[in-house]
Backbone bond lengths (Angstrom), bond angles and torsions (degrees), N, CA, C in turn:
res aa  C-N    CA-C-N  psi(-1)  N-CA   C-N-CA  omega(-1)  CA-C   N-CA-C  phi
1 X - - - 1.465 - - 1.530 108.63 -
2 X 1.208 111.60 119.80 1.736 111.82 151.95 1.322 133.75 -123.86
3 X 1.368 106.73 -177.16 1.537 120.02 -173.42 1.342 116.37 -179.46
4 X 1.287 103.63 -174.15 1.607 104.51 -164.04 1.418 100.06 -97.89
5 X 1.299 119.86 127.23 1.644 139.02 -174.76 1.338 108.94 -70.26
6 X 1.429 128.03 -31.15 1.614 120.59 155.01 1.309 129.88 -59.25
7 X 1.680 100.56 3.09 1.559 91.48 -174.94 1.474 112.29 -70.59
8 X 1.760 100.75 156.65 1.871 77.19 179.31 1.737 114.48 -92.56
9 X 1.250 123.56 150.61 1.185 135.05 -147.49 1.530 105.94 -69.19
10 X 1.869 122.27 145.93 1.400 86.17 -164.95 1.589 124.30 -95.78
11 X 1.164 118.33 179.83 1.790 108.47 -166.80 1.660 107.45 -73.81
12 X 1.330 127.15 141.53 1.204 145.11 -171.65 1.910 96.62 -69.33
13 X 1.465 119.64 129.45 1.063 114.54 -153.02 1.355 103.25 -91.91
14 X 1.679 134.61 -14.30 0.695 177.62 6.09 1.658 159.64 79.92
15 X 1.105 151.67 45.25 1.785 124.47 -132.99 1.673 116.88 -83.84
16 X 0.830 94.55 155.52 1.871 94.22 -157.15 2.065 87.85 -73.45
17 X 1.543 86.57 141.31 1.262 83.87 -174.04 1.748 130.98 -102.52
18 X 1.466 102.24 147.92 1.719 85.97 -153.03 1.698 114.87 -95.69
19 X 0.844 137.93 -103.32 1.670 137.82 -165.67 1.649 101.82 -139.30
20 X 1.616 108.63 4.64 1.396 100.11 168.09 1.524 111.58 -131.59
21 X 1.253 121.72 124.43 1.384 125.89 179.89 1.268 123.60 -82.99
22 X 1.441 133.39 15.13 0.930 133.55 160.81 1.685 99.48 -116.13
23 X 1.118 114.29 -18.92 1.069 104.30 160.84 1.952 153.73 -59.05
24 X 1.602 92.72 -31.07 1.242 125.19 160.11 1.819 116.41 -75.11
25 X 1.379 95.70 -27.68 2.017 93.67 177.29 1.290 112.48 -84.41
26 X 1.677 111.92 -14.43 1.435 120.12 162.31 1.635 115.04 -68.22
27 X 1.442 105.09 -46.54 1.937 87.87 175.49 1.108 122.92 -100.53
28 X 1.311 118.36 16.77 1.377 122.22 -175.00 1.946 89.00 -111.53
29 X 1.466 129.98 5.75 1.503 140.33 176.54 1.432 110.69 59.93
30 X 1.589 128.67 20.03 1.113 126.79 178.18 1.887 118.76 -103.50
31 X 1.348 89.43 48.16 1.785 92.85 -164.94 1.562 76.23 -108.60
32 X 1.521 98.30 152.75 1.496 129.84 163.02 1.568 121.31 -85.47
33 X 1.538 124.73 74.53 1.280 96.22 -173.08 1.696 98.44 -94.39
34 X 1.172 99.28 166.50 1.575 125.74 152.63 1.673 133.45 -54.23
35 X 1.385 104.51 98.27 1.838 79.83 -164.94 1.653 96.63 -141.97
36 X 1.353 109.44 -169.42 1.432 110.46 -174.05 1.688 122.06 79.93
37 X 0.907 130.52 161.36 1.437 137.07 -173.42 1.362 103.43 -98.03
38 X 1.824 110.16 120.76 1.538 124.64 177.75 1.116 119.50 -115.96
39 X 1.266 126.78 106.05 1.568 119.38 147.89 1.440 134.24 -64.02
40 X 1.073 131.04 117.14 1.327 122.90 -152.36 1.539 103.00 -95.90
41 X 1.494 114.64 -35.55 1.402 119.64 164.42 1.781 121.13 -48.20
42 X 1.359 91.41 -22.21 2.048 98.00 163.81 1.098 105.14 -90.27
43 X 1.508 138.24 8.71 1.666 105.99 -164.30 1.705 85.65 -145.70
44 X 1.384 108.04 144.55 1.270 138.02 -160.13 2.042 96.91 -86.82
45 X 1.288 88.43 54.70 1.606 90.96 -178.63 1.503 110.31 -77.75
46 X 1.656 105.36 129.28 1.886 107.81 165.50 1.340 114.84 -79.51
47 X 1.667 122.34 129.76 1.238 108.13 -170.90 1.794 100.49 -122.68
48 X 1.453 119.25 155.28 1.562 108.17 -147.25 2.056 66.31 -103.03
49 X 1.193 103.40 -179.19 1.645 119.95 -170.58 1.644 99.53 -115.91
50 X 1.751 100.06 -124.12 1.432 120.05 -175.54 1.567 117.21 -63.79
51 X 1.468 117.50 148.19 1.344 101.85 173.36 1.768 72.65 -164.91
52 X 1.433 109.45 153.73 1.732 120.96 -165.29 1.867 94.45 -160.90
53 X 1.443 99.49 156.06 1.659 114.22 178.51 1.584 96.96 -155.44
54 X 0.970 99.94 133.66 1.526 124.72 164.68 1.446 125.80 -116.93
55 X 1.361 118.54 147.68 1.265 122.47 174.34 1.532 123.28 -100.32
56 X 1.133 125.03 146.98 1.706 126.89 173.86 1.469 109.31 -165.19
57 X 1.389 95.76 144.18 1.751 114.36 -170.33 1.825 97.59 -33.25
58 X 1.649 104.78 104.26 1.313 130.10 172.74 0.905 150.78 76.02
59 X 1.524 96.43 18.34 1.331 139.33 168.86 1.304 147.34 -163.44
60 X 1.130 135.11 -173.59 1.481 128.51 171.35 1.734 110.77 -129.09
61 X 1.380 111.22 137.42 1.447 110.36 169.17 1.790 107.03 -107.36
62 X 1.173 124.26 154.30 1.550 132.04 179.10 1.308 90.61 -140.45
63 X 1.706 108.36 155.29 1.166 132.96 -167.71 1.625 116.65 -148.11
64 X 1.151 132.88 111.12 1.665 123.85 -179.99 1.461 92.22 -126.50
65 X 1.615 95.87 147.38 1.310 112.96 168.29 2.102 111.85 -86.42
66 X 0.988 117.79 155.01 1.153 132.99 -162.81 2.151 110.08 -84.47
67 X 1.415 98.68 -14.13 1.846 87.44 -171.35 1.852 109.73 -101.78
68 X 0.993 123.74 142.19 1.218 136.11 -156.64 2.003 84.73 -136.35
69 X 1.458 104.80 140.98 1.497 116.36 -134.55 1.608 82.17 -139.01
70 X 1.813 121.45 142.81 1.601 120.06 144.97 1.442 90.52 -128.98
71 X 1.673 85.57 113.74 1.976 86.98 156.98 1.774 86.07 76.56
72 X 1.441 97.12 -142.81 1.625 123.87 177.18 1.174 118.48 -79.13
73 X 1.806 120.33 -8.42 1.447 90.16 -163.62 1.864 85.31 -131.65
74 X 1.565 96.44 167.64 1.726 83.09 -171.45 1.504 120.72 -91.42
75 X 1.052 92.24 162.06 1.941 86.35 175.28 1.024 130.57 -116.81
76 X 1.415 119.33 -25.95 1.430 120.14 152.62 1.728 117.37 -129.92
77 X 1.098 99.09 124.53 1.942 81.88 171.58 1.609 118.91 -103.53
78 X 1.466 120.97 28.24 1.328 129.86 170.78 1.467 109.21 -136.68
79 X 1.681 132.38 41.98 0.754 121.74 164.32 1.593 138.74 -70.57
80 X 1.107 149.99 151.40 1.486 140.20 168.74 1.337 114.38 -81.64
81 X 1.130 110.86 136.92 1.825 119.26 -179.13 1.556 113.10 -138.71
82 X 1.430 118.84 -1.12 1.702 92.14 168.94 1.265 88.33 -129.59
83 X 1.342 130.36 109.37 1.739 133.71 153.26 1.683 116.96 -48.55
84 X 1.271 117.76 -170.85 1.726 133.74 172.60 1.696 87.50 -109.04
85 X 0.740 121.86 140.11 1.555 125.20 162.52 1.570 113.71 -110.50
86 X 1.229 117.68 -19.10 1.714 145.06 153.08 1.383 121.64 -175.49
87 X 1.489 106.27 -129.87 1.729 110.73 -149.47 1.784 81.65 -81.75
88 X 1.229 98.95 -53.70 1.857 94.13 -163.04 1.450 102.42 -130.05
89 X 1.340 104.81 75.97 1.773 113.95 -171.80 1.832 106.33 -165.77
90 X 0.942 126.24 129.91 1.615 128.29 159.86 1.298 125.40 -146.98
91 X 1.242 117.11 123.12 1.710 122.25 175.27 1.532 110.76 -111.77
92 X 1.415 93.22 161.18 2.063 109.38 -146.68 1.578 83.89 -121.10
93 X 0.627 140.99 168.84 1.590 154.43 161.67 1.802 112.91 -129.83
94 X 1.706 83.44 146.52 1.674 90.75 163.32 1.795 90.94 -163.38
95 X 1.607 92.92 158.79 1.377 110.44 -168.63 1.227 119.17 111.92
96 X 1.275 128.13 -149.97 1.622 119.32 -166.79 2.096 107.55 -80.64
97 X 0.795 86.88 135.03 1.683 87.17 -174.58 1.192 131.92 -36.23
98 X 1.854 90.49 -74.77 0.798 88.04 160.26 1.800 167.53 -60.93
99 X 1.219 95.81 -22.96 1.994 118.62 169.78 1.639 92.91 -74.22
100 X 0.911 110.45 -34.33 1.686 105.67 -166.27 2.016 96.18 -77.08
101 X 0.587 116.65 -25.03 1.749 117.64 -163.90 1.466 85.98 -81.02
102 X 1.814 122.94 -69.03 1.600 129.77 -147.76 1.913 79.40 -64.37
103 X 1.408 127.21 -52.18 1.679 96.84 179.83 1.539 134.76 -76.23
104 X 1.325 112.45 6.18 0.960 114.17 146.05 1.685 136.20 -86.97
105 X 1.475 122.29 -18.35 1.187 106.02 150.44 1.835 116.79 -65.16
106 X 1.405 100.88 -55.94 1.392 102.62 177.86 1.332 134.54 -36.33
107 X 1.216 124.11 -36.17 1.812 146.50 143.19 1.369 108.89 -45.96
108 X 1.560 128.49 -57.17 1.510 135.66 170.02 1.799 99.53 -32.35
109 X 1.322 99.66 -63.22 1.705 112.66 -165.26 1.124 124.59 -68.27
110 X 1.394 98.69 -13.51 1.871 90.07 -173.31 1.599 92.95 -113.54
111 X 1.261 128.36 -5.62 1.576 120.12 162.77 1.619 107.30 -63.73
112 X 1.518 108.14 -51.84 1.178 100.22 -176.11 1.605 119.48 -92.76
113 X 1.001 130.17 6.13 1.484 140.22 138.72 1.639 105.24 -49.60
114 X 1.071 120.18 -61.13 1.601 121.22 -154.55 1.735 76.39 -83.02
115 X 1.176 151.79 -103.60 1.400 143.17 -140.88 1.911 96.38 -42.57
116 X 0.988 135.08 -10.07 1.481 132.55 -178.98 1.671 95.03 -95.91
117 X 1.269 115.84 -44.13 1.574 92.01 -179.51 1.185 107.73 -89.87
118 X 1.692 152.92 -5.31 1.085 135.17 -153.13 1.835 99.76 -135.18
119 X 1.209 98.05 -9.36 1.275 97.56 162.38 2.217 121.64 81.82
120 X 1.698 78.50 12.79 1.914 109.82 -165.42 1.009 86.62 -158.41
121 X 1.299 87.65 153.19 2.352 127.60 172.17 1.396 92.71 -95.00
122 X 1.312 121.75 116.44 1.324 135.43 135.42 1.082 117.88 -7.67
123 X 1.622 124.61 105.67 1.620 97.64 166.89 1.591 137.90 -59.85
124 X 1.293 109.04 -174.30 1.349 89.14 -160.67 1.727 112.16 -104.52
125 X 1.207 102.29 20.85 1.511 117.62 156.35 1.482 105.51 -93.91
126 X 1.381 128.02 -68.28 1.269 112.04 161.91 2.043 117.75 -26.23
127 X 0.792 112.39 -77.51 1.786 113.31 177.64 1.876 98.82 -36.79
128 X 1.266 123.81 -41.37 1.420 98.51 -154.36 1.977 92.32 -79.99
129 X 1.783 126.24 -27.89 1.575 137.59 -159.79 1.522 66.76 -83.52
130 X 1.482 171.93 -24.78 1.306 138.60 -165.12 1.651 89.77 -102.21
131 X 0.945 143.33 -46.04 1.672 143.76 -166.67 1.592 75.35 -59.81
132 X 1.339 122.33 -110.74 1.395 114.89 172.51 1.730 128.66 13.88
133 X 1.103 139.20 -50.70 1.581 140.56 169.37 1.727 89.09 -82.19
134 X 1.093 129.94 -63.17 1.725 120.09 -160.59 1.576 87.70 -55.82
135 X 1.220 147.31 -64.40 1.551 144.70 165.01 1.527 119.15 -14.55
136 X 0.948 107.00 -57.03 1.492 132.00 146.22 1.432 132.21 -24.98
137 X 1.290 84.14 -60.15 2.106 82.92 -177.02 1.363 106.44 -91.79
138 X 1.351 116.48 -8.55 1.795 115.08 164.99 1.445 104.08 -71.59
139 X 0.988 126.71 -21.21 1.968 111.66 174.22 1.392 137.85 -18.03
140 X 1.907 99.43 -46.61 1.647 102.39 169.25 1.208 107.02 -69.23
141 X 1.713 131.43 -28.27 1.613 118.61 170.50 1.480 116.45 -44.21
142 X 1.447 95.75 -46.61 1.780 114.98 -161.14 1.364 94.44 -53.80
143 X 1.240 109.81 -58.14 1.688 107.21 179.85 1.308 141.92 -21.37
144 X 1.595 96.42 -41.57 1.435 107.45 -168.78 1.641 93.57 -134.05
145 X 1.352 101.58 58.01 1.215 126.62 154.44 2.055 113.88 57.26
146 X 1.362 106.65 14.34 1.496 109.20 173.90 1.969 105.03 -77.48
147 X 0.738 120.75 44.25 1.385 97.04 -167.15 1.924 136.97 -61.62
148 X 1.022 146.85 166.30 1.431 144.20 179.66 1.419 97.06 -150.29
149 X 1.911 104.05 119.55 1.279 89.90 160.55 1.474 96.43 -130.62
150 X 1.357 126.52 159.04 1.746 128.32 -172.58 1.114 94.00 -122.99
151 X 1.627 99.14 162.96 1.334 115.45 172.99 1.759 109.35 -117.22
152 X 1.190 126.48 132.75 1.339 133.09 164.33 1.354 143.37 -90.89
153 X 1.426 140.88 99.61 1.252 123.05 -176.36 1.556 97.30 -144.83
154 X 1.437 97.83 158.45 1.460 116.24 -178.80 1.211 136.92 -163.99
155 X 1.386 156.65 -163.90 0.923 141.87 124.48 1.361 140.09 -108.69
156 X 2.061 85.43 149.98 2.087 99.57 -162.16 1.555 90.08 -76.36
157 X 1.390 101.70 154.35 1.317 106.01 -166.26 1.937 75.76 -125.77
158 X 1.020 138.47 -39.22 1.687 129.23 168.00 1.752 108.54 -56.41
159 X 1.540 117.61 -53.56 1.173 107.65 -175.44 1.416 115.39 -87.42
160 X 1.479 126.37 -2.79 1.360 130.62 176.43 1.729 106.93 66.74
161 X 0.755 121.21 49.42 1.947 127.33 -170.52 1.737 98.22 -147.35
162 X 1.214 99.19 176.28 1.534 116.42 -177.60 1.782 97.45 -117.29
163 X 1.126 127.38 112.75 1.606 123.92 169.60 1.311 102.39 -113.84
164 X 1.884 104.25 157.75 1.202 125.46 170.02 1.261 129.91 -128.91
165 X 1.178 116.28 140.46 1.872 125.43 -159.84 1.698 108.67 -123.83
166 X 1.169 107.75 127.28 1.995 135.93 -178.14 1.350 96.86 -92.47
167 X 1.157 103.60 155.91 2.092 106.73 148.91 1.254 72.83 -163.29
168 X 1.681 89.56 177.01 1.485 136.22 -170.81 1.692 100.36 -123.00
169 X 1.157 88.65 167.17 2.116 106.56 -179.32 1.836 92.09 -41.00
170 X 1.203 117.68 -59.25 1.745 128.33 -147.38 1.661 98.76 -83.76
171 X 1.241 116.72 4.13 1.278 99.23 164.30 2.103 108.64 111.99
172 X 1.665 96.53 -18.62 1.459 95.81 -157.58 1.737 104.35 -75.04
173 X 1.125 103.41 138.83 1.565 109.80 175.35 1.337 128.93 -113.07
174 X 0.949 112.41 154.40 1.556 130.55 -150.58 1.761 131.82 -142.36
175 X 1.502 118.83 92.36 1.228 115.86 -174.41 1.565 117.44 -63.08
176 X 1.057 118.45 117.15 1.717 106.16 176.40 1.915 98.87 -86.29
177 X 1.125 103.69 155.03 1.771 116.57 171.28 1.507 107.25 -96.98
178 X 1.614 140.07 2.31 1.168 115.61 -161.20 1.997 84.06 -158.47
179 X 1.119 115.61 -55.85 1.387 95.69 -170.62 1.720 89.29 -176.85
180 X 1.479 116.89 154.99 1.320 119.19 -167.16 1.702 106.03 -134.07
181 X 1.166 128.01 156.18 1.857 116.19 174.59 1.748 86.19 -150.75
182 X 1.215 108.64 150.30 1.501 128.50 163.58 1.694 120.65 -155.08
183 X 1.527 106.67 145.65 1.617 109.65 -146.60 1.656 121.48 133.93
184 X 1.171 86.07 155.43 1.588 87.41 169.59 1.673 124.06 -45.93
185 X 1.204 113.02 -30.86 1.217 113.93 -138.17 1.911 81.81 -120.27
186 X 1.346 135.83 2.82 1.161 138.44 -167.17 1.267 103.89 -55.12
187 X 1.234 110.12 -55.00 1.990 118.07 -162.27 1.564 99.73 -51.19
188 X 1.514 121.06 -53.46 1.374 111.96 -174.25 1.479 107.96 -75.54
189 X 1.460 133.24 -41.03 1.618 115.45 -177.21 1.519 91.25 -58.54
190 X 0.949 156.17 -56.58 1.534 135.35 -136.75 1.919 93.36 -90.31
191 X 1.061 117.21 -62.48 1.616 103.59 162.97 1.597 121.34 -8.12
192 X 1.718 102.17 -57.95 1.536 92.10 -176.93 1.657 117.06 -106.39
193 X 1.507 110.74 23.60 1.523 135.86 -170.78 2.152 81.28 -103.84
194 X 0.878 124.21 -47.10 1.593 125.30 169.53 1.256 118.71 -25.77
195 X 1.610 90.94 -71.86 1.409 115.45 -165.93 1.621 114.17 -67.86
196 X 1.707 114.30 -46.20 1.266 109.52 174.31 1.296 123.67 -84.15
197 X 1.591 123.76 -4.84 1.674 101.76 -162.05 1.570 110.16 -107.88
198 X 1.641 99.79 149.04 1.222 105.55 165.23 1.856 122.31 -122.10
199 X 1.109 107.43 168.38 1.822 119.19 -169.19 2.034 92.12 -59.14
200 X 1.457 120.19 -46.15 1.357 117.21 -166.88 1.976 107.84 -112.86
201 X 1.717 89.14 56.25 1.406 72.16 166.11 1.665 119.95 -100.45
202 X 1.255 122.95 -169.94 1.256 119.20 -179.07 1.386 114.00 -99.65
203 X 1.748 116.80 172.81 1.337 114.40 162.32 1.611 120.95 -29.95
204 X 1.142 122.46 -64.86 1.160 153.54 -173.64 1.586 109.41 -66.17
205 X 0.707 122.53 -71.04 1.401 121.41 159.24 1.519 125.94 -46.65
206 X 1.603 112.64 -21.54 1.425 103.09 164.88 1.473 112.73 -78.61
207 X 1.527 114.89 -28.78 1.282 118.55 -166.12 1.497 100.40 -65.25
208 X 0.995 105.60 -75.93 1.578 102.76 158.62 1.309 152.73 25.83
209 X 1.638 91.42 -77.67 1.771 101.42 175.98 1.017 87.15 -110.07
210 X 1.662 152.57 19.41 1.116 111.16 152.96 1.744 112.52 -120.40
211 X 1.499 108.17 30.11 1.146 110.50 168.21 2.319 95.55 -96.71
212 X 1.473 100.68 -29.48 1.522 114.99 173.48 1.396 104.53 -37.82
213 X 1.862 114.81 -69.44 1.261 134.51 175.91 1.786 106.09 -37.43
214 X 1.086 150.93 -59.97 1.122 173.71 -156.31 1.552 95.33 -76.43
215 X 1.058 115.46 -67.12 1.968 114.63 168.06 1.095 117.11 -61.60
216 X 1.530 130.53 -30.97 1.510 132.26 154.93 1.606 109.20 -60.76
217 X 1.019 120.00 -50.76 1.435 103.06 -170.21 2.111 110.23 -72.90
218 X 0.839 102.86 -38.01 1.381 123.26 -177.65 1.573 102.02 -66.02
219 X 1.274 117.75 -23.31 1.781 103.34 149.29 1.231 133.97 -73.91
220 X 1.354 108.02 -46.94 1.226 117.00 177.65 1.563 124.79 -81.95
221 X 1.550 120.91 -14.20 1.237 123.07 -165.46 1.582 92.34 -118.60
222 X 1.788 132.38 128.25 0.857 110.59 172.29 1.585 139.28 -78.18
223 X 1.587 81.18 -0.62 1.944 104.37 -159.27 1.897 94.47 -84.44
224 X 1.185 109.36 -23.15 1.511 117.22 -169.22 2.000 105.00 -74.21
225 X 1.094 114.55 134.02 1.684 104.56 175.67 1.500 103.98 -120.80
226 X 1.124 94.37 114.00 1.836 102.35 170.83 1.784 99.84 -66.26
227 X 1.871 97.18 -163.34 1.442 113.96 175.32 1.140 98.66 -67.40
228 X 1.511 110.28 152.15 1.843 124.15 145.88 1.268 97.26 -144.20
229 X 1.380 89.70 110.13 1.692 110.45 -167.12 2.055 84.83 -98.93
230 X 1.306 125.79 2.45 1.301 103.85 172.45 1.532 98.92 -83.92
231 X 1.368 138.80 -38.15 1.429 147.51 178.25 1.769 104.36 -77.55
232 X 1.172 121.62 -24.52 1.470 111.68 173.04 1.712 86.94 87.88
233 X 1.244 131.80 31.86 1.207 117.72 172.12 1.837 106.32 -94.12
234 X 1.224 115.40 117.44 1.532 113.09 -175.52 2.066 117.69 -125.71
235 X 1.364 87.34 136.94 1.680 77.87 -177.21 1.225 110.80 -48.75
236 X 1.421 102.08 -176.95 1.541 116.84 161.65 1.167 109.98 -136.80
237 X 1.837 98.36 128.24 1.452 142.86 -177.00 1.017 126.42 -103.00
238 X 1.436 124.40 130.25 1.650 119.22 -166.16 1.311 103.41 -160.13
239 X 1.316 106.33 126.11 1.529 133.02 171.38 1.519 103.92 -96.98
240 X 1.761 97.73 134.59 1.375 113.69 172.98 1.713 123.32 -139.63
241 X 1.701 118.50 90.60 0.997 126.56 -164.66 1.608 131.97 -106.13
242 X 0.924 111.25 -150.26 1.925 106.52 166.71 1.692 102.05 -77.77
243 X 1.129 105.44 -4.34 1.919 91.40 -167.49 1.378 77.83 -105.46
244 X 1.395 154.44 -6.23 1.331 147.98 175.38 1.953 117.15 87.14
245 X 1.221 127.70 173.91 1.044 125.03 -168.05 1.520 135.62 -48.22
246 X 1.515 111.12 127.97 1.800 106.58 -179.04 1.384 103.79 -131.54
247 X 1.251 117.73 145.43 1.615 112.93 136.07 1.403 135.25 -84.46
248 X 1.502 92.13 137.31 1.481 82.06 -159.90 1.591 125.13 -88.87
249 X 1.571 128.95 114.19 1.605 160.65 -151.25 2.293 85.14 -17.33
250 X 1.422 93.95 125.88 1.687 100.82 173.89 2.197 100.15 -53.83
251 X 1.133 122.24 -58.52 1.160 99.06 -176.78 1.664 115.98 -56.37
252 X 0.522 141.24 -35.04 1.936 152.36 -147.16 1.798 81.89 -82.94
253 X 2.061 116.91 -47.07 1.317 101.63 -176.63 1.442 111.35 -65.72
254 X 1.505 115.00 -32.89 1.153 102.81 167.06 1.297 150.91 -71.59
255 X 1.308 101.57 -4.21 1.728 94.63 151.36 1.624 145.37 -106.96
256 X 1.511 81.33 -10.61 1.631 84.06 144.81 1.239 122.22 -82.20
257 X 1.242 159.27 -13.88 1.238 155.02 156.66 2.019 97.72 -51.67
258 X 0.789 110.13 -55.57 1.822 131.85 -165.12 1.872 83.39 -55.78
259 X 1.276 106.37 -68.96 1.816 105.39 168.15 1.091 119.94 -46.34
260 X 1.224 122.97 -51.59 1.715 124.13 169.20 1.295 117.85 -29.04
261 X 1.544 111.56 -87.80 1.179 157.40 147.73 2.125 97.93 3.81
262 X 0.992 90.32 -74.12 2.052 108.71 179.67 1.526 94.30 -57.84
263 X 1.173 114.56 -66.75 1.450 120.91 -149.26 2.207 98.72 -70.24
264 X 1.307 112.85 -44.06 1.870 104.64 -167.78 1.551 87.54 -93.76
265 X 1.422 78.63 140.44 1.906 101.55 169.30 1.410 102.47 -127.14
């Protein structure tokens, strides 16, 4: 085959794609941003509440309560709040639902985008500095009062431990050493996350006090929804260890809730 060597070369139809998947929907112009001026006090926003993680020798347990709130009255009382984020990783959400859900698939995708192009899982400090920037670029939401803040925990598969990760509206992140809560209802789970936790508790014992934490906050906070084991409405509990992510079996939640429930007055 020939041709003339001055031709100019032809344009790539395409851009080769790199280790970030939201990164590629940016030059390829298929990103969703957020734009326009919101009042949120006009708009019938669902906002998710409590969501808490604890640590224990080799793992981490997380806990979200199920009711998602507009204003005073509720909007959902079976919502989901702690996703898989991968093999040994899960983030909890609180704040407006919806923005909080589309970045949690979006976080889902670009972990497993980047282990598809690079051929490795991100560690999981890397995963918590990327949750952190996606936190980040919601800011103009934050502004006008949409806010999302997540919670992160997982397990290090280099340091062999279970860690847990905070942020704030602006993106800043934050390792906790003992156990983390974000939400309406945070101030009281961690109040009684104080009082009960220790460095050597067990599986079981994490589940525990921090289904406890969750009945503490859910008294005092109205936006927070404990168990109602008369409706079969039950948090969601999740263990994350060296064998990597589970949910943990609906009866098993139900009896720690049933312990909860007996044990906070």
């Amino acid at each position: 085959m020939t041709g003339d060597p001055s031709a100019e070369p032809l344009p790539l139809i395409a851009p080769v794609p790199g280790s970030s998947f939201s990164g590629l929907l940016v030059r390829l112009g298929l990103e969703s941003p957020w734009s326009g001026q919101v009042d949120p006090n006009r708009l019938p926003v669902a906002e998710a509440t409590t969501v808490l993680a604890i640590r224990f020798p080799g793992g981490v347990a997380l806990v979200g309560d199920r009711q998602a709130t507009e204003g005073n009255l509720v909007a959902h009382r079976r919502i989901q709040k702690v996703f898989q984020a991968d093999e040994f990783s899960a983030v909890a959400i609180a704040g407006v639902a919806g923005i909080a859900l589309e970045m949690v698939r979006l976080f889902q995708t670009e972990l497993e985008h980047y282990e598809k192009i690079r051929s490795h899982r991100l560690s999981l400090e890397g995963k918590a500095t990327y949750l952190a920037r996606m936190v980040r670029n919601q800011l103009p939401m934050a502004f006008q009062g949409l806010v999302v803040v997540p919670l992160f925990a997982g397990y290090d598969e280099e340091q062999e431990t279970g860690r847990v990760f905070t942020y704030d509206v602006v993106g800043g992140r934050y390792e906790e050493q003992d156990f983390g809560a974000t939400g309406s209802g945070s101030k009281e789970a961690k109040a009684f996350l104080r009082g009960f936790y220790r460095p050597d508790l067990s599986e079981d014992e994490a589940l525990d006090i921090g289904m406890g934490a969750l009945v503490a906050a859910a008294q005092e906070d109205t936006a927070t929804g404990g168990p109602d084991l008369h409706r079969g409405i039950l948090p969601n509990l999740v263990i994350v260890t060296s064998a990597g992510y589970h949910d943990v079996d609906p009866e098993r939640v139900r009896a720690v809730a049933e312990r909860a429930l007996t044990t906070i007055r």
